[in-house]
N, C-alpha and C positions, 0 to 999 in steps of 0.2 A: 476807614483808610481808603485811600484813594493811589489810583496809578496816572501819572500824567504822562503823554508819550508826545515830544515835540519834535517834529523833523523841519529843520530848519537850513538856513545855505550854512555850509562851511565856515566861510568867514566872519560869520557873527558868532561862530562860540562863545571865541575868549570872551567878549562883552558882557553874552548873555551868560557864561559861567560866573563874570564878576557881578550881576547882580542878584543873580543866586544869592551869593556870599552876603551882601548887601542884605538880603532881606533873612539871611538865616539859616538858611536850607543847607545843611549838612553834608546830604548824600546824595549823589544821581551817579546815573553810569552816561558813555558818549561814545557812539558808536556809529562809524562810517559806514555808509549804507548807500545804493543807488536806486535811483528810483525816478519817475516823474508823475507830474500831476496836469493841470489844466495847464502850467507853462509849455508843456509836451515838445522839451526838446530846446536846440537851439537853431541860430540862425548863424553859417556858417561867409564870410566873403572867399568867393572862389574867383576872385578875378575880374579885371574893367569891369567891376561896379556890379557888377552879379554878387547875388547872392542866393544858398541853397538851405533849406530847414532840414537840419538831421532829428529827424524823431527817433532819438534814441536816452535812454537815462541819464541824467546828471546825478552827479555827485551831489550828496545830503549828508548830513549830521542830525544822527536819531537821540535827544536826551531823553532818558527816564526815570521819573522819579517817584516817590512811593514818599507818601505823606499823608497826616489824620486831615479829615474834612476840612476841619477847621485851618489848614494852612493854604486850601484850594485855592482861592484868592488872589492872596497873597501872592504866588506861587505865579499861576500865571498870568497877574500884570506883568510880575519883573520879568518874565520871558516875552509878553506882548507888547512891553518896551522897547527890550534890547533886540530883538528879532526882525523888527523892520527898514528894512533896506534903506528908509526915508522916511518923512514926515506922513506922507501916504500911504507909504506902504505899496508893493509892487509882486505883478504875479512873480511864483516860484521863494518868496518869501516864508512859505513854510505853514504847517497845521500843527495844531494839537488835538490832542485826543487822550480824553478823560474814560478813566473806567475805574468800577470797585475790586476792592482787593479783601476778599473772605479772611485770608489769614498770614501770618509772618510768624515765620521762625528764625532768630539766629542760631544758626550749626554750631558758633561756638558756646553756646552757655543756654542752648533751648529756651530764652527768652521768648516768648511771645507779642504779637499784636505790636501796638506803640511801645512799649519795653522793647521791641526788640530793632525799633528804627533808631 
């Protein structure tokens, strides 16, 4: 099993939760979060044509999902789809990051492992 951890802009959830759905994928959590990366900040207009960079956090949306290897793939096209801002794709558009997951328990009925996703 596998953890997939996407922080991506806000406004592409809904998209990328509908291709979620599209490819199958049941369960994730979404969770608002601040943060920055290489975009490091925005570019603020303060007047006749000035403008100032505030390095400070923007707004993200962290998804998380927990699925067996075999839907790895899968998983993160339909989020490397829906996640890009454009055809190219643009800083602040967001990462993922994959990790293993030793073990799963569901709390209600002690299921184990993939039984219990």
């Amino acid at each position: 099993m596998i953890r997939i951890e996407a922080i991506v802009r806000p406004d592409r959830i809904n998209i990328i939760i509908d291709a979620l759905d599209a490819v199958g994928c049941r369960g994730f959590n979404v969770h608002n979060v601040n943060g920055r990366g290489q975009q490091q900040g925005v570019e603020v207009f303060t007047g006749r044509g000035a403008t100032t960079a505030l390095r400070t956090s923007l707004p993200k949306a962290l998804i998380t999902i927990v699925v067996p290897e075999s839907d790895k793939d899968l998983i993160i096209d339909a989020i490397l789809g829906a996640a890009k801002s454009s055809e190219e794709g643009a800083i602040g558009d967001g990462k993922i990051f994959i990790s293993p997951i030793s073990e799963v328990i569901r709390v209600r009925t002690g299921e184990r492992n993939e039984a219990a996703l």
